[in-house]
C-alpha positions in Angstrom: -165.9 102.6 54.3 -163.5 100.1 55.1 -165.9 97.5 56.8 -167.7 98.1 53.2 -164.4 97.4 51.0 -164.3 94.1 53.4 -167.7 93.0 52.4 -167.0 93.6 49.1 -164.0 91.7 48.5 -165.1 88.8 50.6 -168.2 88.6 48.2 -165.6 88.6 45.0 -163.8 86.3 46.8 -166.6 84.2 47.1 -167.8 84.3 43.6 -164.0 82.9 42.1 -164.5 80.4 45.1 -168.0 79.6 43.6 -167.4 79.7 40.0 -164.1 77.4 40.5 -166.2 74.7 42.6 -168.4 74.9 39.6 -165.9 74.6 36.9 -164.6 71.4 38.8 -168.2 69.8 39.2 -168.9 70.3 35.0 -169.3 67.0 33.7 -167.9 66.8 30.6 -168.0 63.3 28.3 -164.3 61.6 28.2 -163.3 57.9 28.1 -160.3 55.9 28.5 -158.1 56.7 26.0 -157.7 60.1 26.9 -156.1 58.7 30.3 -154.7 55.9 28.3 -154.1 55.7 24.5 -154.1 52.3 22.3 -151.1 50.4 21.9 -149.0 50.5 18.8 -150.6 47.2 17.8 -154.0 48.2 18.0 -153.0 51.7 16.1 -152.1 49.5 13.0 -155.5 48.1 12.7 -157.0 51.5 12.6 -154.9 52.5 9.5 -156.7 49.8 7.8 -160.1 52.0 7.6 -158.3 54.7 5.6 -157.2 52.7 2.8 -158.1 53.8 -0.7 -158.1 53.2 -4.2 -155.6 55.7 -6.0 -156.0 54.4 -8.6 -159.9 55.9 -9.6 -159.7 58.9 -11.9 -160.1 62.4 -10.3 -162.0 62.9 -12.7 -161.4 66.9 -12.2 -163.3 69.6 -13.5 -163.0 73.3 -13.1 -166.0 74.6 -11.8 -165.0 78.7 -12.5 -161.8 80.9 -12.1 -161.3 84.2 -10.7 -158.2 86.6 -9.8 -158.8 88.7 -6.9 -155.4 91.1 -6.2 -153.1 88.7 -6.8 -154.3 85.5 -6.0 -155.8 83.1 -8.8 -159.0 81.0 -7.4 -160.3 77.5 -8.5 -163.3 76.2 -7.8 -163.1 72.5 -8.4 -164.7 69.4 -8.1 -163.2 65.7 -7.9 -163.9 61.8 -6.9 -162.1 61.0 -3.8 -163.9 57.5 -3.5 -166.6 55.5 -5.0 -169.7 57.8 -4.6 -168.0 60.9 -3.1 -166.9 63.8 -5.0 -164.6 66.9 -3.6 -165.8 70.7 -3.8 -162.6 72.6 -3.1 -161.2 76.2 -3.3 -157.6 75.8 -4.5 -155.6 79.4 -4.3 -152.5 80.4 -5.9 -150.2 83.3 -7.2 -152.0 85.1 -10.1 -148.5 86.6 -11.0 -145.5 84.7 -12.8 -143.1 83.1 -9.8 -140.3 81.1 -9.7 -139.9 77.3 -7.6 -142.3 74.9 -6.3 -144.8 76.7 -3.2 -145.4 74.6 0.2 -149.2 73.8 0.1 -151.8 74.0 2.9 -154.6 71.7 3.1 -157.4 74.0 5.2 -160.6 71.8 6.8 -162.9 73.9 8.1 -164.9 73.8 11.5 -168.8 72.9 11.9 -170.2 75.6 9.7 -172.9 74.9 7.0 -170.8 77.1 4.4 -167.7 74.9 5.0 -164.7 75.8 2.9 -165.8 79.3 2.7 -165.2 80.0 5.5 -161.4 79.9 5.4 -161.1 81.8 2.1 -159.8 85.1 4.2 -156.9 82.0 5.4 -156.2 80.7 2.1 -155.6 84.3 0.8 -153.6 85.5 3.9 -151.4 81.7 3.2 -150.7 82.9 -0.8 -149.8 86.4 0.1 -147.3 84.5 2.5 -145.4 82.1 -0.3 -147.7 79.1 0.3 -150.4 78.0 -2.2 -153.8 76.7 -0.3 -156.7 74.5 -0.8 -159.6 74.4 0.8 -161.9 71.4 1.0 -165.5 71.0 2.2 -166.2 67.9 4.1 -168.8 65.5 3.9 -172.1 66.9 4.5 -171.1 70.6 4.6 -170.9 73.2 1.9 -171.5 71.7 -1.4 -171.4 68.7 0.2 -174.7 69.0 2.3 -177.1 66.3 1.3 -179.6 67.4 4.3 -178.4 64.8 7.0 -178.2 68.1 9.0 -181.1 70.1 8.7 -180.4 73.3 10.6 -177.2 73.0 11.3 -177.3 73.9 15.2 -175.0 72.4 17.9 -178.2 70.1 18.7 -178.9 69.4 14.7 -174.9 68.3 14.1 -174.9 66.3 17.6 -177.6 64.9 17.2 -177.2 63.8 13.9 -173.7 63.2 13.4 -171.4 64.2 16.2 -172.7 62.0 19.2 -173.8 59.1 16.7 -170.7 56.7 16.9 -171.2 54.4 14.0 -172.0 57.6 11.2 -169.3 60.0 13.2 -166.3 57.3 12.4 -168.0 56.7 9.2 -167.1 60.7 8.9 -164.0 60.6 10.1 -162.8 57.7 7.8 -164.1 60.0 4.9 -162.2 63.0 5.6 -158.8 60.9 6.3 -159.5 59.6 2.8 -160.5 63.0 1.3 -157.2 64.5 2.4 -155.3 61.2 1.1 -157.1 61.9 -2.4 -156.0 65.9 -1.9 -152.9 65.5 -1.2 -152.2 63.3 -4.7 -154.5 65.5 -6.5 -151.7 68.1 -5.2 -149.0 65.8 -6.7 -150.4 64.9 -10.1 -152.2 67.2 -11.2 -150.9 70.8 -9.8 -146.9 69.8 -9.0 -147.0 70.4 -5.8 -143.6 69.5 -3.7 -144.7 65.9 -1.9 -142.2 67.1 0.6 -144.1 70.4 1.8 -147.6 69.4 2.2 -149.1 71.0 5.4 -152.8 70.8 7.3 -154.6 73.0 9.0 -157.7 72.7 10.7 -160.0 75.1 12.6 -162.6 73.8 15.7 -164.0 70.5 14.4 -161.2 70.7 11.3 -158.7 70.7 13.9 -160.6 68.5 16.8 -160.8 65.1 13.6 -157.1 66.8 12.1 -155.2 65.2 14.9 -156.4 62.3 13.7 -156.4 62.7 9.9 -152.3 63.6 10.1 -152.0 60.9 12.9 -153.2 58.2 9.7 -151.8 60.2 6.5 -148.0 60.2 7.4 -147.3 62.1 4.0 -148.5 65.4 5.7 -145.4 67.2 6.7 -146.5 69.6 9.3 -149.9 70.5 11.0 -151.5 73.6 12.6 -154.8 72.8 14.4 -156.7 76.2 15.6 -159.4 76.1 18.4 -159.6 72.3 18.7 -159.8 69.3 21.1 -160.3 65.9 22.4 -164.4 66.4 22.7 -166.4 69.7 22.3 -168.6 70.8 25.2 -171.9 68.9 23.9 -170.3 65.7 22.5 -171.0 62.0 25.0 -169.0 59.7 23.0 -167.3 58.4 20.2 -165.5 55.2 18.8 -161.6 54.2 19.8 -160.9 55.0 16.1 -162.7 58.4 16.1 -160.8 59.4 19.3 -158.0 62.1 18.7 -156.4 60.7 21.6 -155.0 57.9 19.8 -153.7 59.6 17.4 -151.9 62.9 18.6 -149.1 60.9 19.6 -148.5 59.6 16.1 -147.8 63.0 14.4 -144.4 63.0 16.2 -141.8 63.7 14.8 -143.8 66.0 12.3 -144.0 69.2 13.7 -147.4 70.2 15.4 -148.6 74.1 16.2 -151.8 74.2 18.7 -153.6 77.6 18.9 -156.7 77.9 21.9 -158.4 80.2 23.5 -158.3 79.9 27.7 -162.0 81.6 27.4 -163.1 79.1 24.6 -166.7 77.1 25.6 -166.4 74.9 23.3 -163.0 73.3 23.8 -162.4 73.7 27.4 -159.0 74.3 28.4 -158.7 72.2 31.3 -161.6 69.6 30.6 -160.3 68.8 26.9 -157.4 70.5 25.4 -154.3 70.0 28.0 -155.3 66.5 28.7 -155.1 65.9 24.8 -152.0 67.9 24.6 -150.4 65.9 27.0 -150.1 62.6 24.6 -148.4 64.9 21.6 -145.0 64.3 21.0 -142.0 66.7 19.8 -141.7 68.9 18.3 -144.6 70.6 19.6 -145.9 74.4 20.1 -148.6 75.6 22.1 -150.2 78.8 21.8 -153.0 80.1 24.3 -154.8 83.1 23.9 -157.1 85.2 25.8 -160.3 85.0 23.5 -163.1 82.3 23.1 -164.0 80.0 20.2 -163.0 82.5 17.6 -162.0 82.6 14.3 -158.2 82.6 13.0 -157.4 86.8 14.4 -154.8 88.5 12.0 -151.6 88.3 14.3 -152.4 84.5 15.0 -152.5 84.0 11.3 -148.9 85.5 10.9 -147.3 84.0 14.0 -148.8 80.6 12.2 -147.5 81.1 8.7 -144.6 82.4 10.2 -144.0 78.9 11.9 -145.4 76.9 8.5 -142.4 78.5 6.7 -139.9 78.0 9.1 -141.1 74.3 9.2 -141.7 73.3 5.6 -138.7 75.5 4.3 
């Protein structure tokens, strides 16, 4: 019996031996500024990409309204730039209230139904004190316009992800989406300029260090499931490289929430060596689940922290 408890462990033994020697032979795609991120100088140039006219009508129009327990929905549409137009989900108190609500911008992860699916966020955020809106990003949601077909891992690497040139392109347009939110916000529904907040979920969160990096009028971030590369990506630009930007949200406050089981943002191969650039004040959160969606009690500990940050 015991010689069998012997063989037994020795084999378990062996398998943590086996599956750690194979975790340390992944290759996973990285580049130099994840060991090394650009110098201030070089930063600067970058900012230049996510310039926009403010100055070009919203042109706003609301798409529908609905009041579901509490919580008044719009369902908008509005130029950012030249040729790109907004979908967005912007949620707020039904009932009379009194003051000016912090505001969270939500950008959601790599899903073809976008926005929608942070709706159960943006309602959990109002029922909290904060109003929400929720945009869709260039070709997801209403925004598809069929450069991803199927909308696979393969289909967005392929196609967008792991092409450098139309990735930064991306990235460019969502730092200038969330610039044309945020004074949307302003102008048109009073929100407080002061108490602006992001968060982003899986690729929301992965291209949200580097949107709040570039949009300094963000006043606090959460980024949820995110990281420097996802498990299938073998490249991008200096300027699409959250790397270089982490480092630039200090001294915003930034909350990080992963998942130590999570296969698409590894924790050792992609999340602590991004984590390491951030500066204070910082909070990191790991929990024991994969690449999930926002769970209830992560949700409160988050707006929990939002409030205490963007009081």
């Amino acid at each position: 019996m015991r010689s069998s408890r012997r063989i037994v462990g020795m084999i378990a033994a062996l398998a943590v031996i086996s599956a750690g020697s194979a975790r340390a032979q992944e290759r996973w795609a990285s580049d130099a500024w994840l060991e090394k991120p650009v110098d201030a100088a070089t930063f600067e140039t970058y900012l230049d990409f996510f310039a926009y006219d403010a100055d070009v009508p919203f042109d706003l129009e609301v798409l529908s309204t609905s009041n579901e327990e509490g919580i008044r929905i719009e369902h908008i549409v509005f130029r950012s730039t030249p040729g790109e137009i907004i979908y967005a989900n912007y949620y707020t108190a039904s009932t009379s209230r009194s003051g000016v609500r912090p505001t969270l911008i939500l950008v959601h992860g790599g899903l073809k139904s976008g926005k929608a699916t942070l709706s159960s966020v943006a309602e959990a955020a109002v029922r909290s004190g904060f109003d929400a809106i929720a945009i869709d990003a260039q070709y997801f949601g209403e925004r598809d316009t069929g450069l991803l077909k199927s909308f696979s891992e393969a289909d967005k690497h392929e196609n967008l992800y792991n092409r450098k040139s139309t990735y930064l392109e991306w990235v460019i347009q969502l730092v200038k989406d969330v610039g044309r939110t945020i004074d949307l916000l302003v102008d048109h529904y009073g929100a407080d300029p002061e108490r602006i907040g992001y968060l982003g979920r899986s690729r929301g969160a992965q291209v949200g260090f580097i949107v709040v990096g570039a949009e300094e009028r963000l006043t606090a971030a959460a980024m949820a499931y995110g990281g420097h590369f996802d498990r299938f990506e073998n490249g991008h630009l200096a300027a699409a490289c959250p790397a270089n930007y982490i480092g630039r949200i200090s001294p915003r406050p930034l909350w990080l929430l992963n998942g130590t089981f999570d296969g698409d943002y590894d924790k050792v191969l992609s999340v602590e060596p991004l984590v390491r650039h951030a500066g204070e004040p910082v909070e990191m959160n790991w929990v024991d689940t994969g690449h999930v969606s926002l769970r209830a009690e992560d949700m409160e500990r988050l707006l929990v922290w939002f409030r205490d940050v963007m009081r």
